[in-house]
N, C-alpha and C positions, 0 to 999 in steps of 0.2 A: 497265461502260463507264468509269466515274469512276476506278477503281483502275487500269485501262490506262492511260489516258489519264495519271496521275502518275505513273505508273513511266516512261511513254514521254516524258516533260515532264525528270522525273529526268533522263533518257540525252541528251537534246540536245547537241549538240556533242562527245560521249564518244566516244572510238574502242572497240571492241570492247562496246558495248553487250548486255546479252541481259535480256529478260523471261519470265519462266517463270512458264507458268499450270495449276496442277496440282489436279486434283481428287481426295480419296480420301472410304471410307467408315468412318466411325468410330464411338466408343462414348460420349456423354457421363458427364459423372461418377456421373448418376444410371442410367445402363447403356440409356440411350434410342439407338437411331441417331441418326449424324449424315450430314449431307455436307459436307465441309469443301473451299472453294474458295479456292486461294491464288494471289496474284500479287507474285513475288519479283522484282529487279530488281538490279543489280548497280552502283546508278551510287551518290551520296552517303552515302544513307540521309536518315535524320532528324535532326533536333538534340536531342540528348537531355533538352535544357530543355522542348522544345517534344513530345514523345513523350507524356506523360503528358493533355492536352491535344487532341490532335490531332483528334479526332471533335466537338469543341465549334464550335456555329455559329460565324465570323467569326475563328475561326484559321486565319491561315495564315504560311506561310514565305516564299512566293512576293513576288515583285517587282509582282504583278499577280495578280489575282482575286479571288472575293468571299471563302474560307475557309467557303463553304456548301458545297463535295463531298461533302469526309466526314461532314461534318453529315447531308447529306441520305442518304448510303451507309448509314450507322449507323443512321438512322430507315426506312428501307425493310427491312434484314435483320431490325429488333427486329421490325418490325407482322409480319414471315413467321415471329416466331420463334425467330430465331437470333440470334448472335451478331455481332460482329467486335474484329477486335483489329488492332494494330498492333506491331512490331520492328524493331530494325535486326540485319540480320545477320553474323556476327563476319565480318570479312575486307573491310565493305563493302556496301554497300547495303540496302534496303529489305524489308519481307514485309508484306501486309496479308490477313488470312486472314477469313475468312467462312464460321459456320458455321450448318445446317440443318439444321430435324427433319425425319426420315424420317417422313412418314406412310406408314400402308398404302393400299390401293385404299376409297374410300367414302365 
C-alpha cells in the first residue's frame, strides 16, 4: 500500500501520469524462487543523494511526513524474507521492487 501511495504522491498534478504494478517469478542468486513485486511510476524519480538512503527511519524528501514508509515497507519484506530495493528509471521516474521466497505447501 506504502509504495502506491508514493508513486501515486509522485504523479500529483502530473499530466499523463501512470503506475505500473508488475509481479513476476524469479530465481535468486542462490537459485531459490522468488516473487518479485514492482511498483514503477513515471513522475520525478528520486534524488540521487537521497537514493542510497531511502528505506532508513526519518528519511524523507517530502514537504510533509514522517519518513517511516519505507522504513516500515523494508522491515515487513525482511521479517517475510525478502527483500527490497529502490531505482530511478532512465527516462524518468521511480521503481521500488519487493522481492519473496517461494515456499512450498507445509
Amino acid at each position: 500500500h506504502n509504495l502506491v501511495r508514493n508513486a501515486q504522491e509522485a504523479l500529483e498534478g502530473r499530466e499523463g501520469g501512470v503506475i505500473d504494478i508488475a509481479t513476476q517469478l524469479c530465481t535468486s542468486p542462490g537459485g531459490h524462487g522468488q516473487v518479485e513485486v514492482t511498483v514503477t511510476d513515471n513522475g520525478p524519480g528520486i534524488d540521487a543523494a537521497a537514493l542510497p538512503d531511502i528505506f532508513e527511519p526519518y528519511m524523507t524528501t517530502k514537504k510533509k511526513g514522517t519518513g517511516l514508509g519505507l522504513a516500515i515497507v523494508k522491515k515487513l519484506v525482511e521479517e517475510h524474507g525478502g527483500s527490497v530495493a529502490a531505482s530511478n528509471v532512465p527516462g524518468g521516474g521511480a521503481r521500488m521492487s519487493a522481492c519473496f521466497p517461494v515456499t512450498g505447501p507445509g
